[in-house]
C-alpha positions as CSV (number, residue, x, y, z in Angstrom):
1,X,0.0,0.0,0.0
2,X,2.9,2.3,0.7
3,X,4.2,1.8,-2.6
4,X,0.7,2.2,-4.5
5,X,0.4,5.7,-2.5
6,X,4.1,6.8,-3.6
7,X,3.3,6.7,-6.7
8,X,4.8,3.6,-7.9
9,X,3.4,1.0,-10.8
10,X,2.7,-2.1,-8.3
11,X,1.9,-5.1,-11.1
12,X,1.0,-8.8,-10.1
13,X,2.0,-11.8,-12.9
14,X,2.9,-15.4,-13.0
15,X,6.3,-16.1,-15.1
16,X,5.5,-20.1,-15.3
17,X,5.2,-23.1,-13.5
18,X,8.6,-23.3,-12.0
19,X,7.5,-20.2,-9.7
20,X,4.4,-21.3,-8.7
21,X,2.6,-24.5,-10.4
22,X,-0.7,-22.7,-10.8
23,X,-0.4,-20.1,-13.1
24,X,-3.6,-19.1,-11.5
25,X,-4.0,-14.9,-11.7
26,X,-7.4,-14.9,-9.7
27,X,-5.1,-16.6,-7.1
28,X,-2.5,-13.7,-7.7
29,X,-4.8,-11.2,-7.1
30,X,-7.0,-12.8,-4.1
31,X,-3.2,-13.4,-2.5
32,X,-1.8,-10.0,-2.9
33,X,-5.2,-8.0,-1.7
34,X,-4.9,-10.6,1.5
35,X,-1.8,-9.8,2.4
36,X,-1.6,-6.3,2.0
37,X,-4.9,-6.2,4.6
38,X,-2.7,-9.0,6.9
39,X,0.4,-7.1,7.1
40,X,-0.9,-3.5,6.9
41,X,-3.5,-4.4,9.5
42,X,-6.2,-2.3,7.8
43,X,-9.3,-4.5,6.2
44,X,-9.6,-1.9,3.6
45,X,-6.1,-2.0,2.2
46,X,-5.8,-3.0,-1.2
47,X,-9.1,-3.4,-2.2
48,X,-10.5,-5.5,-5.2
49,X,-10.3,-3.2,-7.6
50,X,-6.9,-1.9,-7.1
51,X,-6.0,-6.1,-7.0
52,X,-7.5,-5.9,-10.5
53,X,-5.9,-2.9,-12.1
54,X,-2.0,-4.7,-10.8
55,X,-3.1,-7.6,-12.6
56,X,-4.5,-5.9,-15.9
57,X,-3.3,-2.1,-16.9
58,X,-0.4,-2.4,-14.2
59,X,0.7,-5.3,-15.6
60,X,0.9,-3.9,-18.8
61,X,2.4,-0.8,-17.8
62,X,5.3,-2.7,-16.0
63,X,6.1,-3.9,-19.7
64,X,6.0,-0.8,-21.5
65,X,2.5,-1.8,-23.5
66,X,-0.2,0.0,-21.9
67,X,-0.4,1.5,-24.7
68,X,-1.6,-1.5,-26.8
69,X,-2.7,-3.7,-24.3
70,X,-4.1,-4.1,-20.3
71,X,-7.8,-2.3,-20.7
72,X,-10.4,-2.6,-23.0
73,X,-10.4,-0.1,-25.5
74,X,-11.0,0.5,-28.5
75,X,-8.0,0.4,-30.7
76,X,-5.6,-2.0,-27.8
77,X,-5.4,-5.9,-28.6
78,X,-7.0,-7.8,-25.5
79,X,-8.2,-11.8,-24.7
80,X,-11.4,-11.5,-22.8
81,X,-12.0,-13.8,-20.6
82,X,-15.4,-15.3,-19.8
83,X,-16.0,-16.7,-16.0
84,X,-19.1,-18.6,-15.0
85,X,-20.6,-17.6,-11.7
86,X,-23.9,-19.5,-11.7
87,X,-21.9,-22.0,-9.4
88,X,-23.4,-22.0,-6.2
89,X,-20.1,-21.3,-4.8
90,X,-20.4,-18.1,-6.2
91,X,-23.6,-16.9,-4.9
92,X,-24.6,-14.5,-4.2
93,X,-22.8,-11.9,-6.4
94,X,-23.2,-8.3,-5.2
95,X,-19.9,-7.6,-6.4
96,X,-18.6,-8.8,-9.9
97,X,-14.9,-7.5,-9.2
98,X,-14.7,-8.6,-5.2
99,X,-15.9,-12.1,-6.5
100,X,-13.2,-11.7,-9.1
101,X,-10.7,-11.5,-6.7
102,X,-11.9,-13.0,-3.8
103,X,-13.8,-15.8,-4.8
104,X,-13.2,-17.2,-8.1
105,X,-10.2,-19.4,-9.6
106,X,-8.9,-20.5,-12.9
107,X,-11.3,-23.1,-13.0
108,X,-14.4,-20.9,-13.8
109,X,-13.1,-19.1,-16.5
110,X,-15.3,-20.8,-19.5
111,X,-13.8,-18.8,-22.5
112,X,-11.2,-17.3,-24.2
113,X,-11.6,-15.0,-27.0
């Protein structure tokens, strides 16, 4: 949090197997936002949102793209992903992006395009 507030690009990523063995960025970004509350003792640090901009635009700013890739907009190249949440494991949904984070893994993402 002390970084994000001085100003500096905080990204999350996955480099491959040997790192991790999950490759999982929904566990990246549920890990990171649980942390940052753990050892900032602050429930509120890090929230959802901010985990989902240092795996997306963050990301991409970290490797010099943001410019064509990292948000959806028109004109940038992007994969968007599709993730079922009629699971009962993921009801109920009051927030899309918390249950992003929070709640969802690799396992419910149903397409690629």
């Amino acid at each position: 949090q002390k970084l994000i507030s001085a100003g500096v690009n905080v990204a999350l990523g996955t480099d491959g197997a040997a790192s991790n063995n999950s490759l999982d960025m929904f566990a990246e970004m549920k890990l990171a936002a649980v942390l940052a509350k753990g050892v900032s003792k602050d429930p509120v640090a890090l929230p959802a949102n901010a985990a989902l901009r240092m795996a997306t635009i963050n990301g991409a700013k970290a490797l010099g793209v943001a410019d064509k890739t990292g948000s959806l907009e028109v004109g940038k190249q992007a994969d968007v992903v599709a993730v079922d949440l009629s699971d009962i494991s993921s009801m109920p949904t009051y927030s899309v992006i918390s249950h992003l984070v929070y709640a969802t893994s690799r396992y419910q993402v149903s397409n690629v395009w």
